[in-house]
N, C-alpha and C positions, 0 to 999 in steps of 0.2 A: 273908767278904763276897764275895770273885770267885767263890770255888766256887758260891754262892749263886747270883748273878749271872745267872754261866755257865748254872748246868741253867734259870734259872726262862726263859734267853732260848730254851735246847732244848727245851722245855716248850710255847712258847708258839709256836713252828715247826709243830713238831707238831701241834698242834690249829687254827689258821688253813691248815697245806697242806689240810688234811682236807676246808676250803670250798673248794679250786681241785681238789681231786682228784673231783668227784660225776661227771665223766661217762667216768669209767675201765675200768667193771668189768662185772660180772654178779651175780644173783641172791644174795641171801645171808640174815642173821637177825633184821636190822629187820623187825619187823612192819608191817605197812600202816597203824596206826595209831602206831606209833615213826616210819615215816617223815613223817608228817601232824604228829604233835609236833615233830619234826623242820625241814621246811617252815617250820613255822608260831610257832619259837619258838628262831632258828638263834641268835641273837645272848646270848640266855639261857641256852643249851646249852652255849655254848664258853665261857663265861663262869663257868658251873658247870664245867665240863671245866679249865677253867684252874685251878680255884681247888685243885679235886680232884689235880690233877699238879702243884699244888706244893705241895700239902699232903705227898703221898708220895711223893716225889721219895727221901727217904733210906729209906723202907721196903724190911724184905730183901725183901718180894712186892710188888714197883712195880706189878705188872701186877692183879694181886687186891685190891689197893688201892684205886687209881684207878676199879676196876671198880665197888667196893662204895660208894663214894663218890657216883659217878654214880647209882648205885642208888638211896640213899639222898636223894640231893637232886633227882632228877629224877621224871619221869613213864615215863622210858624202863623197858623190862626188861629185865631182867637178861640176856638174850643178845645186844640191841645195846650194851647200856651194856658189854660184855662187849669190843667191839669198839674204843670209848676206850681201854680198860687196852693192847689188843693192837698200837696204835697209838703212844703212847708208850713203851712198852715194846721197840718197835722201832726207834723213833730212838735212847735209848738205848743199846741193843746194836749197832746198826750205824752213827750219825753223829755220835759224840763229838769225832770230831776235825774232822770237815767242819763243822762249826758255830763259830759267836765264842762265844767271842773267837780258837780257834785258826784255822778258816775263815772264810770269808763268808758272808751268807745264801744265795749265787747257788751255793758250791757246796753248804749246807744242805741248798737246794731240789732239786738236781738227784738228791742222797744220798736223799731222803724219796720222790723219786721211781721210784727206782730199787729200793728195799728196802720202801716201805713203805703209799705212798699206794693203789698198784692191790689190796693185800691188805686196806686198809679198805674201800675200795669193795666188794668182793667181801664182807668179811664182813660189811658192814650192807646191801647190796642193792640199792644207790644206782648206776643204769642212765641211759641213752640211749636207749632202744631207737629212735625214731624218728630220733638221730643228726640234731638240730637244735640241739645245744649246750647245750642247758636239760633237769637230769636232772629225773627222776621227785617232784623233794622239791616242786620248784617252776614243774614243765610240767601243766597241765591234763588234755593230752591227751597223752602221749607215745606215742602211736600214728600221732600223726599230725604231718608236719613243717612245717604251716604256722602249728600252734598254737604259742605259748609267748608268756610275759608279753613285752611290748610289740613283737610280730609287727606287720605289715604286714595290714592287709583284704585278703582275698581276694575279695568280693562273691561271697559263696557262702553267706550267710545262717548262718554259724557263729561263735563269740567267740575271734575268731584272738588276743587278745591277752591272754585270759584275766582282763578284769575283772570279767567275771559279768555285761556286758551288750552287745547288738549293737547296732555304730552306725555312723556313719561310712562309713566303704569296705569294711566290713563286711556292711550293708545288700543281700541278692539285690535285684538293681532288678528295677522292675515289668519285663512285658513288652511295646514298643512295638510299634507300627503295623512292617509287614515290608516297605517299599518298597524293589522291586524282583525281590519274587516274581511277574515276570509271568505264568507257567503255575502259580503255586498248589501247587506241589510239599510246600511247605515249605523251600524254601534259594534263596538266592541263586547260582545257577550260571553255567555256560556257555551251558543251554539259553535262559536268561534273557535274557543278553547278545545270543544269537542274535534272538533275539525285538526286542529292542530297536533293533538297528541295522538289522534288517528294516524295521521302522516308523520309522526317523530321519527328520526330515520330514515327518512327518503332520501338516496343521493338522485336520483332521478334530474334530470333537468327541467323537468315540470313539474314541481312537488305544491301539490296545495294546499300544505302549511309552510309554504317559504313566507316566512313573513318580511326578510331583509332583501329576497332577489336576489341571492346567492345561488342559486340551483341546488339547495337541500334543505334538511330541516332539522335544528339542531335545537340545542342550547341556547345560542346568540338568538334564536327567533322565541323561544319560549321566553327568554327576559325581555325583552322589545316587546314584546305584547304583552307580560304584565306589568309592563309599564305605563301603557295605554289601556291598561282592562277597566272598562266600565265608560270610555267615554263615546260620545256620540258626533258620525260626522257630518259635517256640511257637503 
C-alpha cells in the first residue's frame, strides 16, 4: 500500500506541474486542434492522464503505456498524447527521491522543474509568444499582450479579455468635439496656447481664443484647454 501511495502521489505531480509549466517553452507536436482540445477540456485531460499513470505505473514500458492509454481514451494524437507518456516517465527516472513521502512537494516541484516540465512544453508546443503570462491553450490572441482572459480594456475597440464580446473599457469611444484646436491643425499644441493667451481678455463676441463659445476669453478656456493640451484630433 506505501509503494502504492508513493508512485500514485509521483503520478499526480507530474500531471498537475504540466498546468503551471504552459508558458515555458517553444514549438513542438500538439497540433492546433490537440491544443484547442486541450484549452478547452484541461480538467478532463489530466484526469484521463491521471487515471492512464496509475493504471501503468508498474508496466516495464511506463512511457508507451501511458501513451496508448491517452490515445485510447482521449481525442488527443498520438504525438501529443505521446508527450504525457514522456512526462511521467521523467519524473519517474529523475525524482523518485525528491518526492513524499521521501521529499516534499516543494522539492518535487523544483526536481519536475528542472528535468522535466520545459521538455513537455517543448514537446507539445505550448508558448507565450506575446510573454503576457497566458500561453496559447488559453490566450486568444497570443500575439498580442494586451489580450488574455480577464485583461483590462484598452478602448481600442478589440475583446481584451477574450469573452467573445466588446464592452465596457473596451468600447473605441466616439470621437468628441476638439476644444482647443484654435488654428485647426488637428492637435492641441503650443501654436494653440500661443493663440490663446494672445487673445486672454477678449470680451469681444468673436474672440479667437474662446475655447468654451462663450463670447470671450478667460480662465474657464485656459483650464479646458489644459485639459486637452497635447491631444490629437480626428
Amino acid at each position: 500500500m506505501a509503494t502504492f501511495v508513493f508512485m500514485k502521489n509521483l503520478v499526480l505531480l507530474a500531471l498537475f506541474g504540466f498546468v503551471f509549466s504552459f508558458n515555458m517553452s517553444s514549438q513542438g507536436n500538439c497540433s492546433d486542434e490537440d491544443l484547442d482540445f486541450l484549452g478547452n477540456n484541461i480538467d478532463a485531460v489530466l484526469q484521463t492522464a491521471q487515471d492512464c499513470g496509475l493504471g501503468c505505473l508498474f508496466d516495464a514500458d511506463l512511457e508507451g503505456c501511458v501513451t496508448t492509454c491517452i490515445i485510447e481514451n482521449s481525442e488527443l494524437t498520438p504525438d501529443c498524447s505521446a508527450c504525457f507518456g514522456e512526462q511521467v516517465s521523467c519524473l519517474v527516472a529523475n525524482c523518485l527521491t525528491q518526492c513524499p513521502p521521501f521529499g516534499t512537494e516543494a522539492t518535487c516541484g523544483d526536481c519536475l522543474a528542472e528535468f522535466c516540465l520545459a521538455d513537455f512544453d517543448t514537446c507539445a508546443g505550448i508558448v507565450d509568444i506575446d510573454d503576457d503570462g497566458v500561453t496559447n491553450l488559453f490566450d486568444c490572441d497570443d500575439s498580442n499582450n494586451t489580450v488574455f482572459p480577464d485583461a483590462p480594456g484598452t478602448f481600442e475597440g478589440i475583446d481584451n479579455n477574450c469573452d467573445g464580446e466588446i464592452t465596457g473599457d473596451e468600447i473605441l469611444p466616439e470621437p468628441g468635439p476638439c476644444f482647443g484646436d484654435l488654428d485647426n491643425d488637428g492637435a492641441i499644441s503650443v501654436l494653440d496656447l500661443g493663440i490663446l493667451l494672445g487673445d486672454f481678455g477678449c470680451l469681444n463676441i468673436d474672440c479667437p481664443g474662446d475655447v468654451d463659445g462663450l463670447g470671450n476669453t478667460n480662465i474657464d478656456d485656459v483650464s479646458i484647454f489644459l485639459a486637452s493640451f497635447g491631444a490629437e484630433c480626428d
